[in-house]
DSSP file (Angstrom, degrees, kcal/mol; ACC not computed):
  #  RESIDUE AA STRUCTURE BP1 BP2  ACC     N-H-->O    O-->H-N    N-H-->O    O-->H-N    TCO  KAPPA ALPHA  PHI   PSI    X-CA   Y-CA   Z-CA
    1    1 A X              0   0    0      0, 0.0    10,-0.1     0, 0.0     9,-0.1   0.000 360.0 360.0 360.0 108.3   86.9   51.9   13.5
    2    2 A X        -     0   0    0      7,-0.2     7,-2.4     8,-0.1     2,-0.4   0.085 360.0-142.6 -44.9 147.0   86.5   53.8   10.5
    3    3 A X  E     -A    8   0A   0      5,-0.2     2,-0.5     3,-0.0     5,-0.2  -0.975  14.6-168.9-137.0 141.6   82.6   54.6    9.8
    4    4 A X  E >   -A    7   0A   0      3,-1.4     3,-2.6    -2,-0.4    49,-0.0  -0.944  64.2 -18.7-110.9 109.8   81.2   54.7    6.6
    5    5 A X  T 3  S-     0   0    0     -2,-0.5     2,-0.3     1,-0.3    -1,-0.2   0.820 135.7 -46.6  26.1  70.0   77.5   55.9    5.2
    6    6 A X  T 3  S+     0   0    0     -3,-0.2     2,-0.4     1,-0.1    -1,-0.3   0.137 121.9 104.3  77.0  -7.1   76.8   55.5    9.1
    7    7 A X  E <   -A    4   0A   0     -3,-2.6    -3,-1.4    -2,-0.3     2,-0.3  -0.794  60.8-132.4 -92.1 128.6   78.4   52.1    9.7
    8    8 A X  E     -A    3   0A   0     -2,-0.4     2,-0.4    -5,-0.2    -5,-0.2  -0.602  22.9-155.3 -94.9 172.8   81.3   51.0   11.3
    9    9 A X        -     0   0    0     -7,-2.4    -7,-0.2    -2,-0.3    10,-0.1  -0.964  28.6 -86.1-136.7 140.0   83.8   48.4    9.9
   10   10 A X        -     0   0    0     -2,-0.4    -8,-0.1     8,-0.3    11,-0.1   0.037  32.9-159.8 -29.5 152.0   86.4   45.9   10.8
   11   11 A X  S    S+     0   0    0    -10,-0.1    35,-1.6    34,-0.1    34,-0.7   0.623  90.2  42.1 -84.3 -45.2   89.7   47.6   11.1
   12   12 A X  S    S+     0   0    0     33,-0.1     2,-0.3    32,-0.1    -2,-0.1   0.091 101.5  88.8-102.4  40.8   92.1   44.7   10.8
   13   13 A X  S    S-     0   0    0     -2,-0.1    32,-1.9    -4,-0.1    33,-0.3  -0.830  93.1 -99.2 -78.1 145.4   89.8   43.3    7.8
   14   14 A X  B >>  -B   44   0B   0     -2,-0.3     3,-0.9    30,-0.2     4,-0.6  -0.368  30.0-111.8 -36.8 151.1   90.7   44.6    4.3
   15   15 A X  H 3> S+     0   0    0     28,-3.8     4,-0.6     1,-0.3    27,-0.1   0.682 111.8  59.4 -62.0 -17.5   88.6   47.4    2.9
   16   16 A X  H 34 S+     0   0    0     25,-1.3    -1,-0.3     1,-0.2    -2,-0.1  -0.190 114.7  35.0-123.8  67.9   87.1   45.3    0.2
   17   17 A X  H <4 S+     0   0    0     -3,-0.9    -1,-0.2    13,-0.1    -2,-0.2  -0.018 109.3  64.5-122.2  -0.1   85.8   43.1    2.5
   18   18 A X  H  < S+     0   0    0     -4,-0.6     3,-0.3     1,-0.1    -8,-0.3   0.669  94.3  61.1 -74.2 -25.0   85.1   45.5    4.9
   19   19 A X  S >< S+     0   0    0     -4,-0.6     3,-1.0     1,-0.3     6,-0.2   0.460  87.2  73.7 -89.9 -46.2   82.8   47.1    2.8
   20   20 A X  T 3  S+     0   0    0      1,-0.2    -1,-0.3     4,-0.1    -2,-0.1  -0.067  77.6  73.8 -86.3  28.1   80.6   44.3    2.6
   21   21 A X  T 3  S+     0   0    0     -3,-0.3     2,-0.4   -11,-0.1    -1,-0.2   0.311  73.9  93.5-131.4  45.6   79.3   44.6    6.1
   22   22 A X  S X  S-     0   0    0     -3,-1.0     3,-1.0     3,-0.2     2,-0.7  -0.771  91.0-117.0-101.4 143.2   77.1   47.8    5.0
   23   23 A X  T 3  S+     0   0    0     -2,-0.4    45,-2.8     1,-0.2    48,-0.2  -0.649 106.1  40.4 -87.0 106.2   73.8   46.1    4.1
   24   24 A X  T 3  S+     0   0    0     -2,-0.7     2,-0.4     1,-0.4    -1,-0.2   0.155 104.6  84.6 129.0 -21.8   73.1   46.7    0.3
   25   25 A X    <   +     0   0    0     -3,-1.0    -1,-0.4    -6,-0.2     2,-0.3  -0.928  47.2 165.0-114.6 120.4   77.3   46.0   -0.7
   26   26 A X    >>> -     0   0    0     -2,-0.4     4,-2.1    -3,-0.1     3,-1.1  -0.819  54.4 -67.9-130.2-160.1   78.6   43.1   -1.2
   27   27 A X  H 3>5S+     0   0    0     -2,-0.3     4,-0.5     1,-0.2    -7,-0.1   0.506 128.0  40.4 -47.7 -23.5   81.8   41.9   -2.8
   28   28 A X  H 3>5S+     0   0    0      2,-0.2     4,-3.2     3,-0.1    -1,-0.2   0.738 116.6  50.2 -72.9 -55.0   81.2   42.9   -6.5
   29   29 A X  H <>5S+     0   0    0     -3,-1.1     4,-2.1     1,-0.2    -2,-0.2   0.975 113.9  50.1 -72.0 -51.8   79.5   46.3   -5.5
   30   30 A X  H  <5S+     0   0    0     -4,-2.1    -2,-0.2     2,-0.3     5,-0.2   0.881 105.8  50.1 -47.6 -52.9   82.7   46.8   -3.2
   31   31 A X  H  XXS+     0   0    0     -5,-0.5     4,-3.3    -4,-0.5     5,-0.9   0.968 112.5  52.9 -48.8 -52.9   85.4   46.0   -5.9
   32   32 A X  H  X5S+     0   0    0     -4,-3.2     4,-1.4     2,-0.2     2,-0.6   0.909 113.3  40.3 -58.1 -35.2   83.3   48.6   -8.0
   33   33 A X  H  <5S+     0   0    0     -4,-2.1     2,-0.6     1,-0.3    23,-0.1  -0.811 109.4  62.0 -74.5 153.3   83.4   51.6   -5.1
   34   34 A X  H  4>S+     0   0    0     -2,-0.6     5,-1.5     6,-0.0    -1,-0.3  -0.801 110.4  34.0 169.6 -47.7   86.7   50.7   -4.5
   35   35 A X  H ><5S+     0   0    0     -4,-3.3     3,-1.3    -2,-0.6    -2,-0.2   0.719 112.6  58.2-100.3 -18.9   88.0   51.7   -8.1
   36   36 A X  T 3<<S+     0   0    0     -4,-1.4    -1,-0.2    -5,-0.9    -3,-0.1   0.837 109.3  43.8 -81.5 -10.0   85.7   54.4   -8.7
   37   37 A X  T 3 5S-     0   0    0      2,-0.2    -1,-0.2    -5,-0.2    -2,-0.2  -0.056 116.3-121.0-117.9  39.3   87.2   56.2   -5.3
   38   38 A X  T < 5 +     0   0    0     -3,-1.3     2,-0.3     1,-0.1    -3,-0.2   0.825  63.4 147.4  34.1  79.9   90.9   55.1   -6.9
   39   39 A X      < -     0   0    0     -5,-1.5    -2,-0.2    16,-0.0    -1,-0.1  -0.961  56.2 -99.4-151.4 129.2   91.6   53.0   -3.8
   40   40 A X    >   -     0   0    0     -2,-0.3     3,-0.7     1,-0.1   -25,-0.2  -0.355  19.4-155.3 -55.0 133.9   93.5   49.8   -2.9
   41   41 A X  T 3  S+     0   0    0      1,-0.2   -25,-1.3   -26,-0.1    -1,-0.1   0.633  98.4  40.6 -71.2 -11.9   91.2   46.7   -2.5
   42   42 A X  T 3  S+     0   0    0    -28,-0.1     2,-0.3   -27,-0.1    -1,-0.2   0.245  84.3 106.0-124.2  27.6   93.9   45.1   -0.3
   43   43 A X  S <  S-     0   0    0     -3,-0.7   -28,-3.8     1,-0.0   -27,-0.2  -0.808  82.2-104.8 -91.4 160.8   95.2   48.3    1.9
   44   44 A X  B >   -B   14   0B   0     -2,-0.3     3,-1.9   -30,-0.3   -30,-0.2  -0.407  21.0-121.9 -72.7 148.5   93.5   47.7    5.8
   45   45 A X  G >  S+     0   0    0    -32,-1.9     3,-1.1   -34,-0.7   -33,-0.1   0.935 108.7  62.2 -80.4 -20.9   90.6   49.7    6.8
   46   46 A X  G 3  S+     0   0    0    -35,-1.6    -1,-0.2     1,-0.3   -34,-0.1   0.667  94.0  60.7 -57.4 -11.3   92.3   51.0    9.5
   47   47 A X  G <  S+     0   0    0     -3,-1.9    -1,-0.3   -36,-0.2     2,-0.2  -0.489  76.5 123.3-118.6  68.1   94.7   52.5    7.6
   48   48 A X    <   -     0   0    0     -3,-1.1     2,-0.3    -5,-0.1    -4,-0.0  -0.387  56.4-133.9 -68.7 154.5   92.3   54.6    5.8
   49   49 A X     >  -     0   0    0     -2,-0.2     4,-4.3     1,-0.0     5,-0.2  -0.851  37.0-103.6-125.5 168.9   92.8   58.6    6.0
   50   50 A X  H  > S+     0   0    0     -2,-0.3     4,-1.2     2,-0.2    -1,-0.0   0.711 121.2  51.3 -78.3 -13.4   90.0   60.6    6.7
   51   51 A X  H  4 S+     0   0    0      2,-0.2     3,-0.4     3,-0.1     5,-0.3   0.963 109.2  50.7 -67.1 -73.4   90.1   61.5    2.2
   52   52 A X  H >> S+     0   0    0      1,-0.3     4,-2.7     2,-0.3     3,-1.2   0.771 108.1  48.5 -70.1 -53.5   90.1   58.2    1.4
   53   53 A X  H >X S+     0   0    0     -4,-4.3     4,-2.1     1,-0.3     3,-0.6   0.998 117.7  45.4 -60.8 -47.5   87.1   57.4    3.7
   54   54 A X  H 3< S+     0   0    0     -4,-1.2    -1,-0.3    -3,-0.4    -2,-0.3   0.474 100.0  61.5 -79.8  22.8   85.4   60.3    2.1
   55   55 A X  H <> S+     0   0    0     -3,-1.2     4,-1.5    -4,-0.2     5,-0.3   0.481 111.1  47.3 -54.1 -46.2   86.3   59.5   -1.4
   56   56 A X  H XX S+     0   0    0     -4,-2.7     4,-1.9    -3,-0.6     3,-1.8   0.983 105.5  57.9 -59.7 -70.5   84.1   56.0   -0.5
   57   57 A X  H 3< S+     0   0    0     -4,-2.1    -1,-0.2    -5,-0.3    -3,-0.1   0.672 109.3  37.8 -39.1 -34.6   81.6   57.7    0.8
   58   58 A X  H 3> S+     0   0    0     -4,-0.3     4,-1.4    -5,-0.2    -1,-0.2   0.350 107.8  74.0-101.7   6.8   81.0   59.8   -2.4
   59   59 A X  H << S+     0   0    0     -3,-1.8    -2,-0.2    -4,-1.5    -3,-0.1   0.482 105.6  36.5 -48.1 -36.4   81.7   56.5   -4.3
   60   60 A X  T  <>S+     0   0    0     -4,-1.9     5,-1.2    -5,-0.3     3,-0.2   0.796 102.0  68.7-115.9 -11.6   78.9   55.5   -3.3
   61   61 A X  T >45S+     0   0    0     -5,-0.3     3,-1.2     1,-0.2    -2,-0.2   0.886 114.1  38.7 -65.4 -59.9   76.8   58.6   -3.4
   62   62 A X  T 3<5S+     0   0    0     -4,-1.4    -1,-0.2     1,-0.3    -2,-0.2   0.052 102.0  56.5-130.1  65.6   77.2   58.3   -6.9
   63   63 A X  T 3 5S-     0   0    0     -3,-0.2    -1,-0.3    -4,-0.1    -2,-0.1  -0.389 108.0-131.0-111.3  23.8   77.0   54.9   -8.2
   64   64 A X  T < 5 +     0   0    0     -3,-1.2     2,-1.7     1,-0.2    -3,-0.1   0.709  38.1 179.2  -8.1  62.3   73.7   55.4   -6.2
   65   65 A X      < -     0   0    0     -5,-1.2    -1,-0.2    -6,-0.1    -3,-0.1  -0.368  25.5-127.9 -40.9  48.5   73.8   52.5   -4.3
   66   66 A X        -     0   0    0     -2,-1.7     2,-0.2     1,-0.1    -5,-0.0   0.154  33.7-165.9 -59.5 125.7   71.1   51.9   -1.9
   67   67 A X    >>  -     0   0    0      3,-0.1     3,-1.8     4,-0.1     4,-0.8  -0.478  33.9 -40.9-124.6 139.6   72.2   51.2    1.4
   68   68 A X  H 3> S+     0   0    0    -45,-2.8     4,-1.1     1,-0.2   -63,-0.0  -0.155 125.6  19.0  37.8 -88.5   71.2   49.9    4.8
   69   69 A X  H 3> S+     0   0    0     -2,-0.2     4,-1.2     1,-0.2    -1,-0.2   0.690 122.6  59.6 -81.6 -18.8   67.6   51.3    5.6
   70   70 A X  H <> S+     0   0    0     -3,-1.8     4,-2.0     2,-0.2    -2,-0.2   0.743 109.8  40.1 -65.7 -43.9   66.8   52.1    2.1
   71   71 A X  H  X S+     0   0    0     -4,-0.8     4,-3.1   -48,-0.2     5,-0.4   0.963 111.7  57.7 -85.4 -22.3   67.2   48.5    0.9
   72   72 A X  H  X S+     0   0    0     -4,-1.1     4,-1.1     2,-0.2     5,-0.3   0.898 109.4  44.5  20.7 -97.2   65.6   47.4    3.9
   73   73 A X  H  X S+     0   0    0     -4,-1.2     4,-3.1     1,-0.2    -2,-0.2   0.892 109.2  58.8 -51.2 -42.3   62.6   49.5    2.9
   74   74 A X  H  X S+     0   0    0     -4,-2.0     4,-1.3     1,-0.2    -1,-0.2   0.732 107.7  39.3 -52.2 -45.5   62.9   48.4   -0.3
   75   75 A X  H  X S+     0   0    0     -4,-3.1     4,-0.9    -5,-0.2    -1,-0.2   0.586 110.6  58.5-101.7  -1.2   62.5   44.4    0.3
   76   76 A X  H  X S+     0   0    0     -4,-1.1     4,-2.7    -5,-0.4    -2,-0.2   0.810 112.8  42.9 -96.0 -32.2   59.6   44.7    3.2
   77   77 A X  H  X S+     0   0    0     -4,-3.1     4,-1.5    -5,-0.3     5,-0.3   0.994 112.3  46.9 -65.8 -40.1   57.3   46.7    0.4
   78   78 A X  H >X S+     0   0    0     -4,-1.3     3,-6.8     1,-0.3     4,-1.3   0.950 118.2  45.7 -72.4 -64.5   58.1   44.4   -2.6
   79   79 A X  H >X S+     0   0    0     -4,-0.9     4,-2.2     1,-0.3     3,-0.7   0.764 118.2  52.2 -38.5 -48.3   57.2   41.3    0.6
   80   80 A X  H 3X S+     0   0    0     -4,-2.7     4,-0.7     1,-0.3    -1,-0.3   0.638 107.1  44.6 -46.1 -31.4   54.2   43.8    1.1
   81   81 A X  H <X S+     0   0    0     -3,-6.8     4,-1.1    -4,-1.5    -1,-0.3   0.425 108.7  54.3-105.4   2.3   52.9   44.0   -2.1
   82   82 A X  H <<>S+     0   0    0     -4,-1.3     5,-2.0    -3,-0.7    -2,-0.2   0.849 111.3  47.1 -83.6 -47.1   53.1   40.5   -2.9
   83   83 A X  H ><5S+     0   0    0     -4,-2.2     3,-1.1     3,-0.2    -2,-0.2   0.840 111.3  53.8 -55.6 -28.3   50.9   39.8    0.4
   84   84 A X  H 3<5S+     0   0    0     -4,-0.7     2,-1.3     1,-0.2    -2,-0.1   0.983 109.0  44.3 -69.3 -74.5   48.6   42.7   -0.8
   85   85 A X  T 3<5S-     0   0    0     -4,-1.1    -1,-0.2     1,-0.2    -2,-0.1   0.263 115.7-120.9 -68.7  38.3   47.9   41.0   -4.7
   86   86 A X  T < 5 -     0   0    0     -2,-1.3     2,-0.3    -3,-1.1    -3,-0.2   0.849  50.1-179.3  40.3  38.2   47.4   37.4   -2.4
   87   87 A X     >< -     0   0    0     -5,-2.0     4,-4.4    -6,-0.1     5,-0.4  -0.642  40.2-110.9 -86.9 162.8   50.4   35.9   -4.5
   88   88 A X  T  4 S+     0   0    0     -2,-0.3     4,-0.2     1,-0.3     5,-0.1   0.850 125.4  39.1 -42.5 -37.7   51.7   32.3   -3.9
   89   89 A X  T >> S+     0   0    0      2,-0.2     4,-2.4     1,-0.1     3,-0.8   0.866 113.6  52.5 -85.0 -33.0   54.8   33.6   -2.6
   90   90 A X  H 3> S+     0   0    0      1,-0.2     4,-1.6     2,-0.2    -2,-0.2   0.982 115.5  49.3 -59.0 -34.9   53.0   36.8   -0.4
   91   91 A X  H 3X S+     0   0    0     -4,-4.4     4,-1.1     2,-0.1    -1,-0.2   0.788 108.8  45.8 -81.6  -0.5   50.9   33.9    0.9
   92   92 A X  H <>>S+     0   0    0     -3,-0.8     4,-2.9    -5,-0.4     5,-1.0   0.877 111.1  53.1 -84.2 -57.3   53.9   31.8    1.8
   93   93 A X  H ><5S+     0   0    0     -4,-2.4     3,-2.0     2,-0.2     4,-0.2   0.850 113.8  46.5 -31.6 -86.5   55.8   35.2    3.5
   94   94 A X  H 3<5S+     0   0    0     -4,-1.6    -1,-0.2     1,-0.3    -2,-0.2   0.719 114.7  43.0 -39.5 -48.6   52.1   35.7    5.9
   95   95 A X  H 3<5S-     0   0    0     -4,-1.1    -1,-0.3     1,-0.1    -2,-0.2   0.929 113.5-129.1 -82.9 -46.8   51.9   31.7    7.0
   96   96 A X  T <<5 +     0   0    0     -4,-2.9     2,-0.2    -3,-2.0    -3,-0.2   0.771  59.4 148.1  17.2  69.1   56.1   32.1    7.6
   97   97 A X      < -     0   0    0     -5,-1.0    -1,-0.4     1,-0.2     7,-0.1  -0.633  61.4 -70.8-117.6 152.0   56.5   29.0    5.4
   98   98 A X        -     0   0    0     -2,-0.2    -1,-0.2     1,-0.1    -2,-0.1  -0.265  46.0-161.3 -40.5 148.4   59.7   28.3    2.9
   99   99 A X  S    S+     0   0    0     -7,-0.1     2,-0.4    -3,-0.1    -1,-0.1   0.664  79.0  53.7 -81.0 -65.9   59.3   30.8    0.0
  100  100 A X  S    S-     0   0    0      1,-0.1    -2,-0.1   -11,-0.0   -11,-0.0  -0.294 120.8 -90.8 -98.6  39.8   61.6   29.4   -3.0
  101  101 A X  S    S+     0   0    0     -2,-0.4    -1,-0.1     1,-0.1     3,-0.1   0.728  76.1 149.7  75.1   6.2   59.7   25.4   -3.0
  102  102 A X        -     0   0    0      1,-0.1    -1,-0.1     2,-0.0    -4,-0.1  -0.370  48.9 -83.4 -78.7-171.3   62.1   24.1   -0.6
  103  103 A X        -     0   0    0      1,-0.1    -5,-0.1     3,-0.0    -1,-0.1  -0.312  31.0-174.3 -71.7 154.1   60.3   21.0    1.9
  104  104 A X        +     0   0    0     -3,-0.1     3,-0.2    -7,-0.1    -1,-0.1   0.043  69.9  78.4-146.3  25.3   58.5   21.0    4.7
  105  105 A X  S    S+     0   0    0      1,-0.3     2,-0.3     0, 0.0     3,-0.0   0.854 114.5  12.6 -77.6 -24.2   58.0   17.9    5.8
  106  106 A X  S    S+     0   0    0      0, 0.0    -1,-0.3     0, 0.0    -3,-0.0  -0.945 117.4  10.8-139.6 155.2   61.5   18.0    7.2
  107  107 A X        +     0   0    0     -2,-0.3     5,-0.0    -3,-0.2    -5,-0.0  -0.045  69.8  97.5  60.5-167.5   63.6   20.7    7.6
  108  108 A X     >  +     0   0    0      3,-0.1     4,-1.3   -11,-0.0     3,-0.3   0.929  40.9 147.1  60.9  61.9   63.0   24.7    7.2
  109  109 A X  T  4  +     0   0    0      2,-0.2     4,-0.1     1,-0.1    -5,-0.0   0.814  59.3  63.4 -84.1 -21.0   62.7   24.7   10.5
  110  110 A X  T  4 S+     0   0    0      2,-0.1    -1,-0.1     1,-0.1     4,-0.1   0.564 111.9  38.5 -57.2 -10.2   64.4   28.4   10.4
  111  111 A X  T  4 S+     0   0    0     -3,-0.3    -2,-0.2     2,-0.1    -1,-0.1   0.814 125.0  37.3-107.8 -56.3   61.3   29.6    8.4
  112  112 A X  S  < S-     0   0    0     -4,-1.3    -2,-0.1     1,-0.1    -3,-0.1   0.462 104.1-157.4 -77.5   7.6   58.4   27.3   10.6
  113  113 A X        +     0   0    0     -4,-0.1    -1,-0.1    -5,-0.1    -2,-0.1   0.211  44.7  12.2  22.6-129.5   60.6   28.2   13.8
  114  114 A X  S    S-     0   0    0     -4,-0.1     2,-0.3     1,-0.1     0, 0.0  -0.621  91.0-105.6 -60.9 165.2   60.7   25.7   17.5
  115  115 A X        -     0   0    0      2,-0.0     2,-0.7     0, 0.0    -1,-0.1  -0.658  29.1-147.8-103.4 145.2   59.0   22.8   16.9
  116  116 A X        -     0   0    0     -2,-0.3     2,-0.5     2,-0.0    -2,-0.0  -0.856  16.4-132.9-103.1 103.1   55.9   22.5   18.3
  117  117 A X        -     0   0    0     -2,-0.7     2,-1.3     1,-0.1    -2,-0.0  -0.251  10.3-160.2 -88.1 136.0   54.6   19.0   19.4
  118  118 A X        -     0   0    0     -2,-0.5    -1,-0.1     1,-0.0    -2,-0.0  -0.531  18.3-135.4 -74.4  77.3   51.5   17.4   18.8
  119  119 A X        -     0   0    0     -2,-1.3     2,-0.0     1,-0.2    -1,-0.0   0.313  18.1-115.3 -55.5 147.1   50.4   14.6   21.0
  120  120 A X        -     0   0    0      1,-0.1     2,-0.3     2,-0.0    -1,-0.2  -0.540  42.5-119.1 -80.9 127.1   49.0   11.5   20.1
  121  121 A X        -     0   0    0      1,-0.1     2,-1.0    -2,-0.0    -1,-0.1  -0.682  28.3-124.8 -52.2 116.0   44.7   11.3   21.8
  122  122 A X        -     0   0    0     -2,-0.3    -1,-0.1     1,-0.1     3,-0.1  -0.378  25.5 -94.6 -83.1 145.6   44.2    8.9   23.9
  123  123 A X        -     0   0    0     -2,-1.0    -1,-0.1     2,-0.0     3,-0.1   0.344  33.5-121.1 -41.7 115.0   41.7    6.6   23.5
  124  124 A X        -     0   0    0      1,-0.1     2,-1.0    -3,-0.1    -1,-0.0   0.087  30.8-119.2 -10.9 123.5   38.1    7.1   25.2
  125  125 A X        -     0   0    0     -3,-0.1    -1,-0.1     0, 0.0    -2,-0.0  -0.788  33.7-143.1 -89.2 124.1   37.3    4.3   27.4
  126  126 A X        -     0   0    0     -2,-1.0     2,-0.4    -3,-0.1    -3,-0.0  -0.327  14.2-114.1 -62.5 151.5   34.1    2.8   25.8
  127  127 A X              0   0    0      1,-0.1    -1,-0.1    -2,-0.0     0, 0.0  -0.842 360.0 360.0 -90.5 144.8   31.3    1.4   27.9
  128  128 A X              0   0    0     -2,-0.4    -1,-0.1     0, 0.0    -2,-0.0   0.343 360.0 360.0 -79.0 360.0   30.6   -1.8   27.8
């Protein structure tokens, strides 16, 4: 497995889809490293040579690309600083409620997570 800015990557995938399973590249960004380290999009990554991988590597060093822990960092401060200035969406992030308007009367159940159920009270017995 070929490794890449600290990742490894399919072998029997092509390289520009391989590319795309470093966090911060996807298919677009991948075409572009791809032609900026003069490299076929449709050779396998296992038949990479140990230039070729480092021709990517400094493909992507300077298209300065930010990559894996850097983007990361990058989208838990922005989430941070919306919860800081108490915006509609920073307060949606804290409750871990949908974000972009979708429902919640039904669905998002990946964002509210297991369902919790609430039981119906039953009724008091009054005196008579």
């Amino acid at each position: 497995m070929p490794r890449i800015k600290g990742v490894d990557i399919p072998n029997e995938k092509r390289i520009e889809v391989s590319l795309t399973y470093i966090v911060g590249i996807g298919l677009t960004l991948s075409k572009k490293v791809l032609a900026e380290a003069k490299i076929d999009p449709n050779i396998r990554a296992k038949d990479l040579t140990e230039e070729q991988i480092a021709h990517i590597n400094t493909a992507i060093s300077t298209l300065a690309i930010p990559i894996e822990g850097e983007v990361k960092r990058i989208v838990a401060s922005n989430i941070r600083r919306l919860k800081e200035i108490k915006s509609y969406r920073g307060q949606r992030h804290s409750l871990g409620l949908p974000v972009r308007g979708q429902r919640t009367r039904t669905n998002a159940r990946t964002r509210k997570g297991k369902r919790k159920t609430v039981g119906g009270m039953k009724k008091k017995l009054t005196k008579k």
